[in-house]
C-alpha positions in Angstrom: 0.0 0.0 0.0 2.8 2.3 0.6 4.5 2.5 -3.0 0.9 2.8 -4.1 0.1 5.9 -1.8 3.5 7.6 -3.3 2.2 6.8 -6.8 -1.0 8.5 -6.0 0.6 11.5 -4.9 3.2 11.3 -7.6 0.5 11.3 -10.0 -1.2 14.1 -8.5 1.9 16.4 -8.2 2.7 15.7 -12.0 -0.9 16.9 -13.3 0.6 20.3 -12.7 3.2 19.1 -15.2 0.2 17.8 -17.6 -0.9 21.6 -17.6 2.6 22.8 -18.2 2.0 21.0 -21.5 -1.4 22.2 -22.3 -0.3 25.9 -21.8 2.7 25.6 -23.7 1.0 24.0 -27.2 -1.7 26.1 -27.4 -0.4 28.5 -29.3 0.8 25.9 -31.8 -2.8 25.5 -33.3 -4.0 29.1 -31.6 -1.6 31.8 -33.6 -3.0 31.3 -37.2 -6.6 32.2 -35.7 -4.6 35.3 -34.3 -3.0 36.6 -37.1 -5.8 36.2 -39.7 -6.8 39.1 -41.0 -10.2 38.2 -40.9 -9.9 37.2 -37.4 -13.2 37.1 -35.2 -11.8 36.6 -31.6 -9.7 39.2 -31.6 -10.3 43.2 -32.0 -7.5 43.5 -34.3 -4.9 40.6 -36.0 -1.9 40.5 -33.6 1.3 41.7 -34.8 4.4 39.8 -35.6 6.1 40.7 -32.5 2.7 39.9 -30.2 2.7 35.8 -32.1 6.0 35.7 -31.1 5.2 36.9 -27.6 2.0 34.2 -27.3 4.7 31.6 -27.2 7.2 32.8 -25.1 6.0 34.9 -22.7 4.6 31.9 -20.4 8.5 31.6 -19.7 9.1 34.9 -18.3 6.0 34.1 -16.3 7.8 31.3 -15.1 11.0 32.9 -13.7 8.6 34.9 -11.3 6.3 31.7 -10.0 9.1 30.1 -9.7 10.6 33.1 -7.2 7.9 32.3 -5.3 7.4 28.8 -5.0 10.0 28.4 -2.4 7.8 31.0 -0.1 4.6 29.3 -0.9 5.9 25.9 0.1 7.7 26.7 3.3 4.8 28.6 4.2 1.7 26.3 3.5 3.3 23.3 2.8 3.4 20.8 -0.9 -0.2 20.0 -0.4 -1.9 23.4 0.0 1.0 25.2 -1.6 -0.1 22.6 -5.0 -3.5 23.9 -4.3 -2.5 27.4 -4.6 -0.2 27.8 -7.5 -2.9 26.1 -9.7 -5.1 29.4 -9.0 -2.8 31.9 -11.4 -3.0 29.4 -14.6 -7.3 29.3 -14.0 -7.8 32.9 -13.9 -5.4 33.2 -17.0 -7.9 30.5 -18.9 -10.7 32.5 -17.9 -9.5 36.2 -19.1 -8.3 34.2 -22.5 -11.6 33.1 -22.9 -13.7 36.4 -21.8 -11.4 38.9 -23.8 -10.7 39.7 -27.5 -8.0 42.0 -26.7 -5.0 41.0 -27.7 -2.7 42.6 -25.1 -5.0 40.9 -21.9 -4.2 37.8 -24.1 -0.8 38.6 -23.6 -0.9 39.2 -20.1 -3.4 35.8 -19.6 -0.2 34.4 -20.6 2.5 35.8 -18.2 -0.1 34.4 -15.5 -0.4 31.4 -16.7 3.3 31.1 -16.8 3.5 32.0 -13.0 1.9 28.4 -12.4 3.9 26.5 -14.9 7.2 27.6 -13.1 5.8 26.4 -10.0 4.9 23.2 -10.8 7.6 22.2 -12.4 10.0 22.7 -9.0 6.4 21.7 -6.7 6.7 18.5 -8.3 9.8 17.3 -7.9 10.0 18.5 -4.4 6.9 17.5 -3.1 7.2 13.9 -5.3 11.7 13.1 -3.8 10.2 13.7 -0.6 8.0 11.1 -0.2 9.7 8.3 -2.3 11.6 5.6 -1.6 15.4 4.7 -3.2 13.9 1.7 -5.0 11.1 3.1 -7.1 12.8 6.8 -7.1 13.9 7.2 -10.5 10.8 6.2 -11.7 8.5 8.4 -9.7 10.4 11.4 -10.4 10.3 11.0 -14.5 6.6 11.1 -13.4 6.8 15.4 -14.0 8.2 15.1 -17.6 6.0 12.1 -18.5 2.9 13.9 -17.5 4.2 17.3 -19.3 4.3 15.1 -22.2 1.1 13.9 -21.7 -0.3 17.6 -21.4 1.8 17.9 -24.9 -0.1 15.0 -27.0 -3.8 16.0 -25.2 -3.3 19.5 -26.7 -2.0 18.6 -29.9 -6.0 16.1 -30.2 -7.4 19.5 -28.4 -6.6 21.5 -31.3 -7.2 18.7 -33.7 -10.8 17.8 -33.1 -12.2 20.9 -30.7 -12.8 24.3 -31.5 -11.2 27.4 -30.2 -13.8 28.0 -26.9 -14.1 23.9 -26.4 -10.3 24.1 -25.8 -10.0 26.7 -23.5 -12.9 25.0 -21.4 -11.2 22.0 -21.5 -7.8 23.6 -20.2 -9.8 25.0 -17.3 -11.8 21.1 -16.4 -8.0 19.9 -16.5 -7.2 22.8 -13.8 -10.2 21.4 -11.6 -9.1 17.9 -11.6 -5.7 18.5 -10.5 -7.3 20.7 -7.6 -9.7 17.7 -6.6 -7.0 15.0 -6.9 -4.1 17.7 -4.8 -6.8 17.4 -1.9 -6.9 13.9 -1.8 -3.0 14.0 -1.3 -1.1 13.7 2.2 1.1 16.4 3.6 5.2 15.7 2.9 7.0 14.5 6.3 10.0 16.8 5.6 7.4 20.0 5.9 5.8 18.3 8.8 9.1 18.0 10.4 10.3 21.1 9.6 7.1 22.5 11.4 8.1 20.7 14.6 4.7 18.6 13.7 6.2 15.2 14.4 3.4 13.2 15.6 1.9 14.1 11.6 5.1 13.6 10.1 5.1 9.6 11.7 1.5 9.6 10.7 2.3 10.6 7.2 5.4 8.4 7.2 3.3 5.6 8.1 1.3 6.4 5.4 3.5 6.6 2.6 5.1 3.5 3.9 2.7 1.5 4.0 3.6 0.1 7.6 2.4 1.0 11.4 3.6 4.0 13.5 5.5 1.5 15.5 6.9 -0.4 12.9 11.0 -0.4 12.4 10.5 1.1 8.8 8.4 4.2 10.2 10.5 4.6 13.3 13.9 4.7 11.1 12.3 6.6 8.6 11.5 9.2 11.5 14.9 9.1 13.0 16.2 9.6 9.7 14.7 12.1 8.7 15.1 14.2 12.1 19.0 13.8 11.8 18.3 15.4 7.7 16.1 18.1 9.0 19.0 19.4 11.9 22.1 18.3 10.4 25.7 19.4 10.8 26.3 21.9 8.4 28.8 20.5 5.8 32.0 22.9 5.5 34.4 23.5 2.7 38.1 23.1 4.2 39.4 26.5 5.3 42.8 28.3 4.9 43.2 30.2 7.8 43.5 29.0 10.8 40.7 31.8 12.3 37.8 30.2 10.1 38.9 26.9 10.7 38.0 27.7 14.4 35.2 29.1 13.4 34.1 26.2 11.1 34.3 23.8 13.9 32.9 26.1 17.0 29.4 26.2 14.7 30.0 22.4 14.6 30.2 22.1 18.0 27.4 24.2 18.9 24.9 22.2 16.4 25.7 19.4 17.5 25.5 20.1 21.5 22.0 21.7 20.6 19.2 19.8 18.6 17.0 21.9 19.0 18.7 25.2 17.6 18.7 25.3 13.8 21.8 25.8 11.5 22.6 29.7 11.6 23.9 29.7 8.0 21.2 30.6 5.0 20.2 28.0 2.8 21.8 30.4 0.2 24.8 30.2 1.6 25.0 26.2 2.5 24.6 25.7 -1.5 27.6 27.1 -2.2 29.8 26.4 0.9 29.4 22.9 0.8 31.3 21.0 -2.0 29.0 18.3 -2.8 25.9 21.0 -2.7 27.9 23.1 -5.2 29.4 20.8 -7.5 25.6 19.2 -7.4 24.3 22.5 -8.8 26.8 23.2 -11.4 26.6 19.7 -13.0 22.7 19.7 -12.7 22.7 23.2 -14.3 24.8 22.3 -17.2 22.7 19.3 -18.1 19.5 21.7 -17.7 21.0 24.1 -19.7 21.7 21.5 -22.4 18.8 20.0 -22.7 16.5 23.6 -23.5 19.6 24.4 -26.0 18.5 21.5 -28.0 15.6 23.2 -29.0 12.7 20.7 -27.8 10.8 23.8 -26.7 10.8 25.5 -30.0 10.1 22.6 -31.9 7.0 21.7 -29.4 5.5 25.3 -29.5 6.3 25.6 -33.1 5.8 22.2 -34.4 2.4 22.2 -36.6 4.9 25.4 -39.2 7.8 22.9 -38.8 6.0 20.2 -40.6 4.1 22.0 -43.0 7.6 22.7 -44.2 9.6 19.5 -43.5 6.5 17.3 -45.1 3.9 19.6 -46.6 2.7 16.5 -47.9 1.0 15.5 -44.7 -1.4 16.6 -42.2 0.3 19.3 -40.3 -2.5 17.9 -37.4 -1.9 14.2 -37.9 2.1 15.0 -37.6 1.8 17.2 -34.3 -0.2 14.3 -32.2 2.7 11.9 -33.1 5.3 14.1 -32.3 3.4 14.2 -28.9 3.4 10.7 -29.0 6.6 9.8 -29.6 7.4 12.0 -26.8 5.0 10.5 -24.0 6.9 7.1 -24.9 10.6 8.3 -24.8 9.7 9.7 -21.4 7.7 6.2 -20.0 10.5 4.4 -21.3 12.9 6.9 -19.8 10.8 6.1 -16.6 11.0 2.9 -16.6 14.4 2.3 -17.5 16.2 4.9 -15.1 15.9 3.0 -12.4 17.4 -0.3 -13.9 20.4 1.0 -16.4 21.1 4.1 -14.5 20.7 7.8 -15.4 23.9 8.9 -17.2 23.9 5.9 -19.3 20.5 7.2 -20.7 21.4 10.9 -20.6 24.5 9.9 -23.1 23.2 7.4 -25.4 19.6 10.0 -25.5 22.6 12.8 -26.2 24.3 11.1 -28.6 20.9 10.0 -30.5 19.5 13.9 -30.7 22.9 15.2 -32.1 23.0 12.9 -35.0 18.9 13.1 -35.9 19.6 16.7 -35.6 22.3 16.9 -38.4 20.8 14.8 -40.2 17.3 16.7 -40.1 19.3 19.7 -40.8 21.3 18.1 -44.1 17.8 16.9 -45.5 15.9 20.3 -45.0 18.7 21.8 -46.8 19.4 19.5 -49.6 15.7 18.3 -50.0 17.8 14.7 -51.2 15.3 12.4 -49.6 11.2 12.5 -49.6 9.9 15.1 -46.8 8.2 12.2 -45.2 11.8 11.3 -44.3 12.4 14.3 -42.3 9.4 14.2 -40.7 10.5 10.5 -39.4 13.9 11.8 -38.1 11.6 14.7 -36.1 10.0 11.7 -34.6 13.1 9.8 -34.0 14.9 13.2 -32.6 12.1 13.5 -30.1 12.0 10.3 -28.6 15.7 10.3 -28.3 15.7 13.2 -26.6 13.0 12.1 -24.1 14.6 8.7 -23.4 17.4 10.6 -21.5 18.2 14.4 -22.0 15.2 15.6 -21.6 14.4 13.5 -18.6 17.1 12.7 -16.6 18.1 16.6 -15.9 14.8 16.9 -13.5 15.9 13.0 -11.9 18.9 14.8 -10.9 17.3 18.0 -9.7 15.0 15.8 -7.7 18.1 14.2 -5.6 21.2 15.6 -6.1 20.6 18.4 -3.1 20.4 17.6 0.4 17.5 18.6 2.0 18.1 22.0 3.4 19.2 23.6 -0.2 16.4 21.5 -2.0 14.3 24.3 -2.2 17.0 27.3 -3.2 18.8 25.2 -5.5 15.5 23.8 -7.5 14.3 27.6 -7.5 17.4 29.2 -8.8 17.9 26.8 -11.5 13.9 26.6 -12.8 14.4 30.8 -12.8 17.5 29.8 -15.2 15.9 27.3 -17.4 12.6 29.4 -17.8 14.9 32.5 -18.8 16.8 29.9 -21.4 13.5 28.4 -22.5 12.0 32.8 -23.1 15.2 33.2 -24.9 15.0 30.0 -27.3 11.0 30.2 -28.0 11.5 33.9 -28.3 14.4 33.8 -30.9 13.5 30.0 -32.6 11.3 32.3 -35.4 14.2 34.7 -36.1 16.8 32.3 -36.2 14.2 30.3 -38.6 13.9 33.4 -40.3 18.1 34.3 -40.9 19.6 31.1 -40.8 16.4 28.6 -41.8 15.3 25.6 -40.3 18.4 23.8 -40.9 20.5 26.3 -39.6 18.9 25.8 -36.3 18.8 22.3 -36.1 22.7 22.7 -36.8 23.0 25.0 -33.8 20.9 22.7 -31.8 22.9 19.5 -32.9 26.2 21.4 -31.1 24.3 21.5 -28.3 23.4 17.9 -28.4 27.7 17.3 -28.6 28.4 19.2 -25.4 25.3 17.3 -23.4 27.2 14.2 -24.7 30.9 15.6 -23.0 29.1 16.3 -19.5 27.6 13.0 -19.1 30.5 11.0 -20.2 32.9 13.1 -17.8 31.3 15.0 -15.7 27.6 13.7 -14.2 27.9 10.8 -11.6 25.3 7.7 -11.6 22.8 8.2 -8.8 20.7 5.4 -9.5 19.5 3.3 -6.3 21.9 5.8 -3.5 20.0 7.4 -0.6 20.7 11.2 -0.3 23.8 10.9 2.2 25.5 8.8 -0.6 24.8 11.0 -3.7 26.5 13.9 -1.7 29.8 11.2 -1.1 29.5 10.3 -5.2 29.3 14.2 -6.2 32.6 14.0 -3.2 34.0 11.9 -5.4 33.7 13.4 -8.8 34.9 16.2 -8.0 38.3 14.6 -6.5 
């Protein structure tokens, strides 16, 4: 009963992630009905610069949820605080679907992206915390598997429904992760961390699957109570004078349970080694993975058909794309946790560069049939589900110790939504100067230097409780 209860909440959590996916494809289908110049829906066609600003404003939206998430989950907790981020991307739906001005669309949209960049560090949070080491890799590519789900159920959306039937639908979606977030139990480490220990046993017990007197629930406890008050890990020192002070803190955490570490979680990140190392290698692999251009193709993907195979349904093409996606990241799921995750991250890296080159050679020379280029889309997509595009938010999910969790998750989602403005911003300029080949070249480097950091650089984490993912990142770095 216990792995199921953490698949419950998992699957709750990663909803959020479902309507990451929903917001972000919309304007895939939603732009042409825009810019017509017969358009109905709006008071006037938006301009250039407005299309462009559909698509990528949701990730400058982002950058400021995700400066707040931290507050809103220390504050009311990953249940309540799941219940309250989802409130920004409703009211978005609802001015999107009561305005025909194009600029409140525009704003609808920077709300909106104020709950996708709190999800996507809610989830991950909410989902390591509860988890146990054995099924850990799997329920934390739950977040990207459900993003892709929210891909593919827009893609149908705009297939088969019409512009109002889509926005209700969005807004049902947003209900049903409220009902199923209330169903949900409260995360230990909060409980914990609010001195609520009798709930924190209670929702150990829960997630468990065992009594509140059982060995599992009472080591779990202790456990957790030693992760909650720890000694603050220190970098060595030079002088002598910090060195003493290094080890006086020491002393007086350790003489004193009771009395919480005095140095910021800010600071801990980047005094201890294994914390820092953690979020450098974890940011390069994030980094990475937007540079490779999966954003841009997914918001952009129904115009990158109709030019790769204007043959086909533009439609027909989109929905596999989302398909091929939801089962590089299942697979991804379910293969993390037995070969490892920087086996997958380099083999998925390795896989993207070459289907991006290729894609690239055949836009450019036209040598092959367009349906083959549309294939190699497919084929670039799932590769880069299968590892790159998943295993970055594994490792965000683990690499930290507890009391940097929070801060480091925060400051690298603000980093990855600014990347992810940047690329869905530029993609139709860069499509514009260069082509579409000429990006998927530029992409395809990216793909190289992903390929460097997991053979050298990213340590396997697969099946190590927290202490010993610090020791491995210890390790990597001597």
């Amino acid at each position: 009963m216990g792995k199921l209860h953490q698949a419950q909440t998992s699957v709750a959590c990663s909803i959020g992630n479902m309507l990451v996916g929903l917001l972000y494809v919309w304007p895939s289908y939603t732009l042409q009905l825009y810019t017509d110049r017969n358009t109905t829906l709006l008071s006037a066609p938006m301009t250039e610069l407005e299309s462009s600003l559909v698509g990528s404003l949701p990730s400058l939206g982002a950058m400021a949820g995700t400066a707040m998430i931290g507050w809103i989950l220390s504050v009311f907790g990953r249940q309540k605080g799941g219940l309250i981020i989802a409130l920004p991307l409703m009211i978005s739906w609802l001015m999107i679907d009561l305005t025909s001005s194009s600029i409140l669309i525009l704003i609808a949209r920077f709300i909106g992206g104020t709950s996708s960049g709190a999800f996507m560090v809610h989830s991950p949070i909410f989902i390591s915390e509860i988890t146990e080491e054995s099924i850990r890799g799997t329920l934390t590519s739950a977040p990207i598997t459900f993003y892709c789900l929210g891909v593919l159920a827009s893609y149908i959306l705009g297939w088969f429904l019409t512009y109002r039937y889509i926005i209700w639908a969005n807004i049902i979606c947003c209900l049903i992760y409220v009902g199923l977030m209330m169903t949900v139990t409260e995360s230990p480490v909060y409980l914990m961390r609010q001195k609520r220990e009798e709930d924190a046993r209670l929702a150990i017990s829960h997630y468990r699957g065992a009594s509140l007197s059982s060995k599992v629930v009472m080591e779990e406890f202790s456990r957790l109570k030693q992760q909650i008050t720890p000694a603050v890990e220190l970098i060595a020192v030079d002088s002598d004078a910090k060195a003493d002070e290094a080890e006086k803190e020491k002393l007086n955490l350790n003489n004193d349970d009771e009395e919480k570490p005095k140095m910021s979680s800010f600071k801990m990140l980047f005094v201890s080694p294994s914390s820092r190392r953690a979020f450098t290698i974890v940011g390069l692999t994030l980094s990475l993975q937007v540079m490779m251009g999966m954003v841009a193709v997914q918001v952009y993907a129904k115009n990158i058909f109709a030019n790769a195979a204007p043959s086909l349904s533009s439609h027909f093409c989109s929905v596999m794309f989302a398909l091929v996606l939801l089962c590089g990241s299942l697979l991804s799921a379910l293969f993390s946790d037995k070969f490892g995750r920087r086996v997958l991250l380099v083999m998925s890296s390795i896989a993207v560069g070459l289907c991006l080159a290729a894609m690239g050679i055949l836009i450019q020379t036209s040598i092959l049939p367009p349906w083959v280029t549309a294939v190699l889309i497919l084929l670039y997509c799932f590769s880069f589900m299968f590892g790159s595009g998943s295993v970055p938010y594994v490792l965000l999910a683990e690499a930290f110790i507890p009391e940097v969790q929070s801060i480091a998750s925060m400051l690298l989602m603000e980093w990855v939504w600014l990347l992810n403005f940047f690329i869905v911003g530029v993609f139709p300029f860069m499509v514009k100067f260069f082509g579409v080949h000429g990006s998927f070249y530029s992409f395809a480097c990216f793909a190289i230097l992903d390929t460097i950091i997991g053979l050298f650089f990213v340590p396997e984490t697969k099946g190590l409780t927290n202490e010993q993912i610090q020791e491995t990142f210890l390790r990597r770095r001597k």
